[in-house]
mmCIF file of the C-alpha atoms, coordinates in Angstrom:
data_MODEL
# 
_entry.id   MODEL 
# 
loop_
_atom_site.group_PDB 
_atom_site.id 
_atom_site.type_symbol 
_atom_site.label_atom_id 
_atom_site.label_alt_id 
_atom_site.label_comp_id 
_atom_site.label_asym_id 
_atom_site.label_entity_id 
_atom_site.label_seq_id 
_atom_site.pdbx_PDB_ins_code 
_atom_site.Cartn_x 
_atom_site.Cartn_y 
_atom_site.Cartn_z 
_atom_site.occupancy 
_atom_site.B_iso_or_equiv 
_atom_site.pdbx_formal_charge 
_atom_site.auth_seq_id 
_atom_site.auth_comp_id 
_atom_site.auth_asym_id 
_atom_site.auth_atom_id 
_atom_site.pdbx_PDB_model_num 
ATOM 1  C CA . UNK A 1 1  ? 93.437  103.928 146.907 1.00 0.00 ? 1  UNK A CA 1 
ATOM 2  C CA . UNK A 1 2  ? 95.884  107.014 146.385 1.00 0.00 ? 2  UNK A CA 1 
ATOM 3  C CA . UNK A 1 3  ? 95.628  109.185 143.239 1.00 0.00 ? 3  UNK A CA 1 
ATOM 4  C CA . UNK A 1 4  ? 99.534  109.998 143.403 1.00 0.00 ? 4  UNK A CA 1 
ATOM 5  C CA . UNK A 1 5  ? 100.463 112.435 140.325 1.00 0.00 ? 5  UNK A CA 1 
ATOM 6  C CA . UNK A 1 6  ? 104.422 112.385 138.911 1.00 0.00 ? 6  UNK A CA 1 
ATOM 7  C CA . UNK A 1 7  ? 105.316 115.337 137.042 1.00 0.00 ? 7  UNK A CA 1 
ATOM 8  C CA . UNK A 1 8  ? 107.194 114.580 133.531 1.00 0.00 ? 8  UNK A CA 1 
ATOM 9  C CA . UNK A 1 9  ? 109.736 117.198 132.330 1.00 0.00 ? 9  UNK A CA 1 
ATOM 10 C CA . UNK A 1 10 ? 108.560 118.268 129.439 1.00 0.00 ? 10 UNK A CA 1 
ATOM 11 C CA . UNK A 1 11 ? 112.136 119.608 128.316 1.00 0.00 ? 11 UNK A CA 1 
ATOM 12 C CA . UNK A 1 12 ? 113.372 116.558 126.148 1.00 0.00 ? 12 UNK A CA 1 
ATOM 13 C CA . UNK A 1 13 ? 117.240 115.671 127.341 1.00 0.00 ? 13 UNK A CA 1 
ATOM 14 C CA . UNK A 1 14 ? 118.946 115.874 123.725 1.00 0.00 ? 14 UNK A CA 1 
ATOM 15 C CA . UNK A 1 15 ? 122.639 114.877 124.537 1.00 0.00 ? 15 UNK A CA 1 
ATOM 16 C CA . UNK A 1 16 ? 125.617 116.088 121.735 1.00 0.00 ? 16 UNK A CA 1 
ATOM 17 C CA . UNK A 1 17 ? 125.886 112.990 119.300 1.00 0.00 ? 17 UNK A CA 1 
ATOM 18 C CA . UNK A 1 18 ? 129.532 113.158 118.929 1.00 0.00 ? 18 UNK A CA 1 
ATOM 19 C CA . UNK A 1 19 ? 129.650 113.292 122.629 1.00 0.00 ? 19 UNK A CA 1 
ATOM 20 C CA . UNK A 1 20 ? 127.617 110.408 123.274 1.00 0.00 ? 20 UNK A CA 1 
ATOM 21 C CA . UNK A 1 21 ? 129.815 108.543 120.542 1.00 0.00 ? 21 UNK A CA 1 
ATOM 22 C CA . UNK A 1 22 ? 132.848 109.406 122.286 1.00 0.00 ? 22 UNK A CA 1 
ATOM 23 C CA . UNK A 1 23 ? 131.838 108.345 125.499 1.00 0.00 ? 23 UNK A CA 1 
ATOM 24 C CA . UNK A 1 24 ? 130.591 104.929 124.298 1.00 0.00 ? 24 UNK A CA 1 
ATOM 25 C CA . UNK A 1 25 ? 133.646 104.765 122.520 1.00 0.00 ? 25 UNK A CA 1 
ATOM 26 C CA . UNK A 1 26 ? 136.237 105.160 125.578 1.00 0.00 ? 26 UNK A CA 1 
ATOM 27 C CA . UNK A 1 27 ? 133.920 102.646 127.592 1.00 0.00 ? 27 UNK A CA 1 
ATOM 28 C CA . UNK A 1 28 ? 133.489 100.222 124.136 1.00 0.00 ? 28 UNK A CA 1 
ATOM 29 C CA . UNK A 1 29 ? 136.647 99.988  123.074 1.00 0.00 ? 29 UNK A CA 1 
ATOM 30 C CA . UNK A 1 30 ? 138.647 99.213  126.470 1.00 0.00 ? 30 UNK A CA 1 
ATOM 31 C CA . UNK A 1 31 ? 136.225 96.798  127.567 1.00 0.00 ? 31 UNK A CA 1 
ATOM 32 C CA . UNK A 1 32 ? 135.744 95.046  123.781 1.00 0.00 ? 32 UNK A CA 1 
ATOM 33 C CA . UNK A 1 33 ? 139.737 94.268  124.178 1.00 0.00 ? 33 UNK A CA 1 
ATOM 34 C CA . UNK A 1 34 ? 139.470 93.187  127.807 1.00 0.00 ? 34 UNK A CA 1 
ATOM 35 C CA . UNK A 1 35 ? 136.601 90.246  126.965 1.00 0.00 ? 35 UNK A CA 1 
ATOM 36 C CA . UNK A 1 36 ? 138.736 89.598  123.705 1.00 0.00 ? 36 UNK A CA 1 
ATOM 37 C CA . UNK A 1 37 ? 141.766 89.121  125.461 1.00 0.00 ? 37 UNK A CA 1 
ATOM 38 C CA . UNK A 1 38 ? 140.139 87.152  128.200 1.00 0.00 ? 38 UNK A CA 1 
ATOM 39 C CA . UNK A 1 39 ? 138.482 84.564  125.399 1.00 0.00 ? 39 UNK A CA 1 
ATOM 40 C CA . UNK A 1 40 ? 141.777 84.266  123.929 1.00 0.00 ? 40 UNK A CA 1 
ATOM 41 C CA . UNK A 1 41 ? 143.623 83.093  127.114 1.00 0.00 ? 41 UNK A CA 1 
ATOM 42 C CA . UNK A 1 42 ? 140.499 80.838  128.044 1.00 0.00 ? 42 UNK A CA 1 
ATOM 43 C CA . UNK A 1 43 ? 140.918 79.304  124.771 1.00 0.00 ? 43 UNK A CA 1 
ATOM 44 C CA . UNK A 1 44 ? 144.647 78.500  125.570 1.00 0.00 ? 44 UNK A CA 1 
ATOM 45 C CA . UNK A 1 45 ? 144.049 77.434  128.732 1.00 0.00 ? 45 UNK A CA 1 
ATOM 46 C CA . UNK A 1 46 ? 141.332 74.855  127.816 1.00 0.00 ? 46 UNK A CA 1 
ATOM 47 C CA . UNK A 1 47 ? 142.268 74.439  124.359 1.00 0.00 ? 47 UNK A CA 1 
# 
């Protein structure tokens, strides 16, 4: 059996909030409108 040890970085990663929101936001937003518009058309095809 191998006693392999990892090394954690104990400097925490603390990204900008309003960055974070911003990014999820330009990903969110687009892709919320694609599946919307993609429901609605299923719904008129099979409806």
């Amino acid at each position: 059996m191998s006693t392999a040890q990892t090394t954690v970085n104990p400097t925490p990663v603390n990204p900008s909030t309003g960055k974070l929101v911003v990014a999820w936001a330009l990903v969110g937003v687009p892709l919320g409108y694609g599946v919307y518009e993609t429901l609605t058309r299923v719904a008129a095809l099979f409806g």
